[in-house]
C-alpha positions as CSV (number, residue, x, y, z in Angstrom):
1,X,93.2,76.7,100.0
2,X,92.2,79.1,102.0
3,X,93.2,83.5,101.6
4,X,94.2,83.3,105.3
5,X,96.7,80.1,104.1
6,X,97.9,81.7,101.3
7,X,98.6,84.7,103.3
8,X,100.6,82.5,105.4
9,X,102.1,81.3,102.8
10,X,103.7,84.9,101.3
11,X,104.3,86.5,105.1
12,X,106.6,83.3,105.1
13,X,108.8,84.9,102.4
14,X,108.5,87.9,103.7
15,X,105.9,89.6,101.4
16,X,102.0,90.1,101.9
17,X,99.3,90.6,99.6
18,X,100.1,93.8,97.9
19,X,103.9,92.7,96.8
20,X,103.4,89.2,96.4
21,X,104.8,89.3,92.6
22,X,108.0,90.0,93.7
23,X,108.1,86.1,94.6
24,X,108.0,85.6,90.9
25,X,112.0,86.9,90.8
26,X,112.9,84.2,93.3
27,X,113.4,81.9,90.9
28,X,115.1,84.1,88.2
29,X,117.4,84.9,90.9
30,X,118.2,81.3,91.8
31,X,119.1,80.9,88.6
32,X,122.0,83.7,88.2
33,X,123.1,82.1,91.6
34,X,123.7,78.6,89.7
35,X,127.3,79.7,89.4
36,X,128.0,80.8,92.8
37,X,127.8,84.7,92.3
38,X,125.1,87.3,90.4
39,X,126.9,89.0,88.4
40,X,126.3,93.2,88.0
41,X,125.0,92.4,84.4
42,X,122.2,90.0,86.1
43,X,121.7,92.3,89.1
44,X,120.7,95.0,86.4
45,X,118.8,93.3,84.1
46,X,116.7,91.5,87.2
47,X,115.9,94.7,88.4
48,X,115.1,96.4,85.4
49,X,112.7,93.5,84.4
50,X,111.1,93.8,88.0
51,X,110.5,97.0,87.8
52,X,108.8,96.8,84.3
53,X,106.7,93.7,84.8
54,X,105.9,93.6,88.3
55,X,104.8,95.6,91.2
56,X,107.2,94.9,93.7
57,X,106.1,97.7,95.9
58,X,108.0,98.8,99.2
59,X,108.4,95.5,100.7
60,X,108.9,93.5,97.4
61,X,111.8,95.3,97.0
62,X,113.6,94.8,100.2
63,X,113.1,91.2,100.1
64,X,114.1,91.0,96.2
65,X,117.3,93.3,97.3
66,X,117.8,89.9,100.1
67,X,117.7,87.4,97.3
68,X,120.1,89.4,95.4
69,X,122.5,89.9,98.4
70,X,122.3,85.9,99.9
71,X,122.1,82.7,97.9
72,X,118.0,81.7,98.3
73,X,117.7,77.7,99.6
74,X,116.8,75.4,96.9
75,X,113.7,74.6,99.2
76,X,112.5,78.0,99.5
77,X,112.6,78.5,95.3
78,X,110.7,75.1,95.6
79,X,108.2,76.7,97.8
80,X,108.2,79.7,95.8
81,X,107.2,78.1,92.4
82,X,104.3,76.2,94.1
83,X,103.6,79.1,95.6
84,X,103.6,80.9,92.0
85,X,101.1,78.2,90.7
86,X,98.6,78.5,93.2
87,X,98.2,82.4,92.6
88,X,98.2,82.1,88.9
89,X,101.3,84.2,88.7
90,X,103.4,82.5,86.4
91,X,103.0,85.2,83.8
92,X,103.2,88.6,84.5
93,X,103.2,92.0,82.5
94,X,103.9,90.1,79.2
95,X,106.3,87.7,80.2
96,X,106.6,85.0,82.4
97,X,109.1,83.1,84.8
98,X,111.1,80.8,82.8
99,X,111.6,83.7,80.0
100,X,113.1,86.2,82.8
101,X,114.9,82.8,83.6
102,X,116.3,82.5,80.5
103,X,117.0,86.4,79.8
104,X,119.1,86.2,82.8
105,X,120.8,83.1,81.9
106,X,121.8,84.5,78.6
107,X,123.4,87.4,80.3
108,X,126.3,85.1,81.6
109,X,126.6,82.8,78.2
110,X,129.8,81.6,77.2
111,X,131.7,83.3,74.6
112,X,129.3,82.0,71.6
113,X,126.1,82.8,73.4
114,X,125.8,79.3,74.9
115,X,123.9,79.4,78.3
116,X,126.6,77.6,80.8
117,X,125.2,74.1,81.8
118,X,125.1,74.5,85.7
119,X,122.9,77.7,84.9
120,X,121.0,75.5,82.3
121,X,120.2,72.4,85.1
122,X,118.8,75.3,87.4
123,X,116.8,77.1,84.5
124,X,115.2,73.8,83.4
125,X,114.4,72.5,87.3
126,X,112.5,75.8,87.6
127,X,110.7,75.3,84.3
128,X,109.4,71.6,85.8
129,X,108.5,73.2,88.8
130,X,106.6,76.0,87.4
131,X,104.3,73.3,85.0
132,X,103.4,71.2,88.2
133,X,99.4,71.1,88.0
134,X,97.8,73.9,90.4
135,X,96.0,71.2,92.7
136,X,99.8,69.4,93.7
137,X,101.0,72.7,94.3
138,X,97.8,73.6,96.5
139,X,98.7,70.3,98.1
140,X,102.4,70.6,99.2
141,X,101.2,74.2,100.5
142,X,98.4,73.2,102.5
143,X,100.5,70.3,104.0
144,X,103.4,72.4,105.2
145,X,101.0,75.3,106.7
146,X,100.0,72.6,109.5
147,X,103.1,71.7,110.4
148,X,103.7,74.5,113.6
149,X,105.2,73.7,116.4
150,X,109.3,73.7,117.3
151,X,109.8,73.0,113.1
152,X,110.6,75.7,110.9
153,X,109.4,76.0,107.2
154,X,112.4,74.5,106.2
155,X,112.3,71.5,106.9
156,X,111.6,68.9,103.2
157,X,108.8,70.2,101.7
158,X,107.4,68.2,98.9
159,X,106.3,65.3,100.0
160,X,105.6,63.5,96.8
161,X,108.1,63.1,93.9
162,X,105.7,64.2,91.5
163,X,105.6,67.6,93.3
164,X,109.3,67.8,94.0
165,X,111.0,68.6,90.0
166,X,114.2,70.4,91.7
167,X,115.6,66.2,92.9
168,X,114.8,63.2,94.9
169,X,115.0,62.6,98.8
170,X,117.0,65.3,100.7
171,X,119.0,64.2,103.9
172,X,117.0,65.5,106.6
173,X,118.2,69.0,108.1
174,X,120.5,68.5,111.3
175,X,118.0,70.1,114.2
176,X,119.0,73.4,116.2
177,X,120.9,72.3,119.2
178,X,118.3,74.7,121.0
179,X,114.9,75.0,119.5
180,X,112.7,78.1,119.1
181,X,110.2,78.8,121.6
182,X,106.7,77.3,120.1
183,X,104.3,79.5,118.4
184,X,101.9,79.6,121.3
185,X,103.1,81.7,123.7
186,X,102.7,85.4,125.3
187,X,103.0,88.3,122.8
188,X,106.7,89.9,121.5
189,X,110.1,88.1,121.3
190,X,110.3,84.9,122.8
191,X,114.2,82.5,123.1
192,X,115.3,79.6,125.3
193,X,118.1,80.4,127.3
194,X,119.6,78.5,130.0
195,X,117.1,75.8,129.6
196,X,113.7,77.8,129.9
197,X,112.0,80.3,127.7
198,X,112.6,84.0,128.3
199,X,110.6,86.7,126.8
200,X,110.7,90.7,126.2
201,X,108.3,92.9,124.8
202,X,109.2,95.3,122.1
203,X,109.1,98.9,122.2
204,X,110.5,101.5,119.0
205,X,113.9,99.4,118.6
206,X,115.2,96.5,120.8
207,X,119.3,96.1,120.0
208,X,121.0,92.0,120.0
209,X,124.5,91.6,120.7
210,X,127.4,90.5,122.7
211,X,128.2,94.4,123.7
212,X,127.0,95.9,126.6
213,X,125.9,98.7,124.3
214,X,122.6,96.4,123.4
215,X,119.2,96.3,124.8
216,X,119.6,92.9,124.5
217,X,122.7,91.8,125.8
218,X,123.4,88.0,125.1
219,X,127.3,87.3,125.6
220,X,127.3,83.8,126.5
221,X,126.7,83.3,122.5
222,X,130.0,83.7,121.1
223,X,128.4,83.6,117.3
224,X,126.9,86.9,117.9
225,X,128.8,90.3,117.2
226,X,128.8,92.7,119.5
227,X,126.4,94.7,117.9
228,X,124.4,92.0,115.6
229,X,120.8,93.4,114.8
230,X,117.7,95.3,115.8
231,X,114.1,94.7,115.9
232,X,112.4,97.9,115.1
233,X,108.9,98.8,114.8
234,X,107.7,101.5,112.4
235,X,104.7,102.4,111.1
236,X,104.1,99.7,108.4
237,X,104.8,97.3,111.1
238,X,108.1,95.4,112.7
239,X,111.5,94.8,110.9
240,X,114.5,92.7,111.9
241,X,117.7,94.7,110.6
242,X,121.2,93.3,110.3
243,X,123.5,95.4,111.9
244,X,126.2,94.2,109.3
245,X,126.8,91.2,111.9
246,X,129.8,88.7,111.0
247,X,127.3,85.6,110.9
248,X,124.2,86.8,109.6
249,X,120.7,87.4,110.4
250,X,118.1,84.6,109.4
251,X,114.1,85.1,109.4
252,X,112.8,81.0,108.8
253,X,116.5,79.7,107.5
254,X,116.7,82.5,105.0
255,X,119.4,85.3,105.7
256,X,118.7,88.4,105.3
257,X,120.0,92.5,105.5
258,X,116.3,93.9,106.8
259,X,113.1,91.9,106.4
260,X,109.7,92.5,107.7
261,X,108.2,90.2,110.4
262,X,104.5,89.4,110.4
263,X,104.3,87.1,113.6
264,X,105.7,83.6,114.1
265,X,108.5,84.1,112.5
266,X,111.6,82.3,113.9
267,X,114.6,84.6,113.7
268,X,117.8,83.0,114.1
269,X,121.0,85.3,115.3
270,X,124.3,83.3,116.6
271,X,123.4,80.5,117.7
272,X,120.0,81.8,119.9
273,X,116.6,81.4,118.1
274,X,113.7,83.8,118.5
275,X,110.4,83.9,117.8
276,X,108.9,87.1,116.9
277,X,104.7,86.2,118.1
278,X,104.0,89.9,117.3
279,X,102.2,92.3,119.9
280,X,99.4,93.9,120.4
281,X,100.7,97.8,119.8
282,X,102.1,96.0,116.1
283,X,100.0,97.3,113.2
C-alpha cells in the first residue's frame, strides 16, 4: 500500500501524518462508549494516557476531543484498527491498545472490580481486530480507497469475515435521499440543490444556515438551524465548525464539533450534502 493511500486513509479520520497516533484512542474510546455514555473518570484517564503515550499534536487533539464528545460508528473503529495494523501502531510509548482498553474498562467496573460485560464484548471485539494479520488489514484498506464516486467511506467495509472480528453481515446503509456532488468537479464547496449541483468558492469563513444572517443561506432545509456551521480557512488549512447546530455537523458519517478538511470530504448539514474538493488558495 502505497504512502499517498495511507494518507488517504488518516485524512479520512481527520488526522494526517504528524498526528496519526491519535487514531490509536479510537478504539479505547469506543470502548467507554459500550455503555452509552464516557464517563468523567474515563474522559480523564483517556486523556491523561494520550497525552503520556502518544503525540496527538494539534489536530489529534481536536479529533480525540470529537470521539470523546459523539459516539464513534462501529465501522469507523473497524477502519481504525486496520488502519492501526497497517502502520505498526498497535503499541505505543510502552503500552498498547487493548491495555489502554482495558485501563479504561476498569475505570467503570462493577462494585468488586468486575469489568461490566457490554464494556467487556466491545474490549474483546477490539482485541480480534487489532490481531488481524497486517496483509488483511492492507487489503480491506486498499479495497475501500477505490471505491470514490457518490459513496461515502461508510458504506460496509470488510469485505471478508475473516477481516471483519466486530460481527457478521451488516444491513446495508439506507442511501441519502440526495447524494453528494462526485469527487470530480471544480475546486471549493460543491451540493445538489433543486436537482443540479451548485458550487461556491471559499474565502476566510463561509456561514450555513436557515438565517438570513449566513453567507450561505439554505432555508428550504428545515434540519438546518439558523445558524448551523462555518467553513473557515486558517493558516494550517480549512475547518468545518459546528456552530452548536440542533442536528449536528458530520464530515464522512462521523459528527463532529470542529474537524479539519483535507479535500473530498463529504460534509453532511441538515439534510444537504457537501463536498469540500479543496482550492487552490488552501495550504
Amino acid at each position: 500500500m502505497t504512502d499517498p493511500e495511507l494518507l488517504a486513509a488518516l485524512h479520512d479520520f481527520g488526522v494526517d501524518a504528524p498526528s496519526r497516533e491519535a487514531l490509536v484512542f479510537l478504539p479505547v474510546v469506543w470502548v467507554a462508549w459500550a455503555d452509552g455514555t464516557v464517563q468523567p473518570e474515563e474522559r480523564s484517564l483517556i486523556l491523561e494516557l494520550a497525552g503520556r503515550h502518544v503525540a496527538l499534536g494539534v489536530e489529534g487533539r481536536r479529533v480525540l476531543e470529537n470521539w470523546l464528545a459523539f459516539t464513534p460508528d462501529k465501522e469507523r473503529v473497524e477502519r481504525a484498527a486496520a488502519l492501526l495494523v497497517a502502520l505498526d501502531l498497535r503499541s505505543r510509548g510502552g503500552g498498547d491498545v487493548v491495555d489502554f482498553c482495558t485501563q479504561v474498562a476498569k475505570v467503570g467496573a462493577d462494585l468488586f472490580g468486575r469489568i461490566r460485560p457490554v464494556e467487556r464484548e466491545a474490549l474483546e471485539s477490539v482485541a480480534r481486530s487489532l490481531a488481524v494479520e497486517p496483509h488483511l488489514a492492507l487489503d480491506s484498506l486498499r479495497s475501500r480507497l477505490v471505491v470514490e464516486s457518490h459513496d461515502t467511506l461508510d458504506a460496509g467495509w470488510f469485505d471478508e469475515e475473516v477481516t471483519n472480528p466486530f460481527g457478521g453481515l451488516r444491513a446495508p446503509k439506507k442511501a441519502a435521499e440526495v447524494p453528494p456532488p462526485p469527487l470530480e468537479g471544480p475546486p471549493g464547496l460543491g451540493w445538489v440543490e433543486a436537482g443540479s449541483e451548485a458550487h461556491r468558492e471559499l474565502g476566510e469563513r463561509l456561514t450555513v444556515g436557515r438565517g438570513r444572517q449566513n453567507d450561505l443561506q439554505l432555508g428550504w432545509d428545515g434540519q438546518l438551524s439558523r445558524a448551523h456551521a462555518a467553513f473557515e480557512r486558517r493558516p494550517e488549512g480549512v475547518y468545518l465548525v459546528d456552530l452548536g447546530s440542533l442536528n449536528g455537523s458530520f464530515v464522512n458519517g462521523e459528527r463532529v464539533r470542529e474537524r479539519r478538511l483535507f479535500g473530498g470530504e463529504v460534509v453532511r448539514l441538515g439534510e444537504t450534502a457537501f463536498r469540500w474538493r479543496g482550492s487552490p488558495e488552501a495550504p
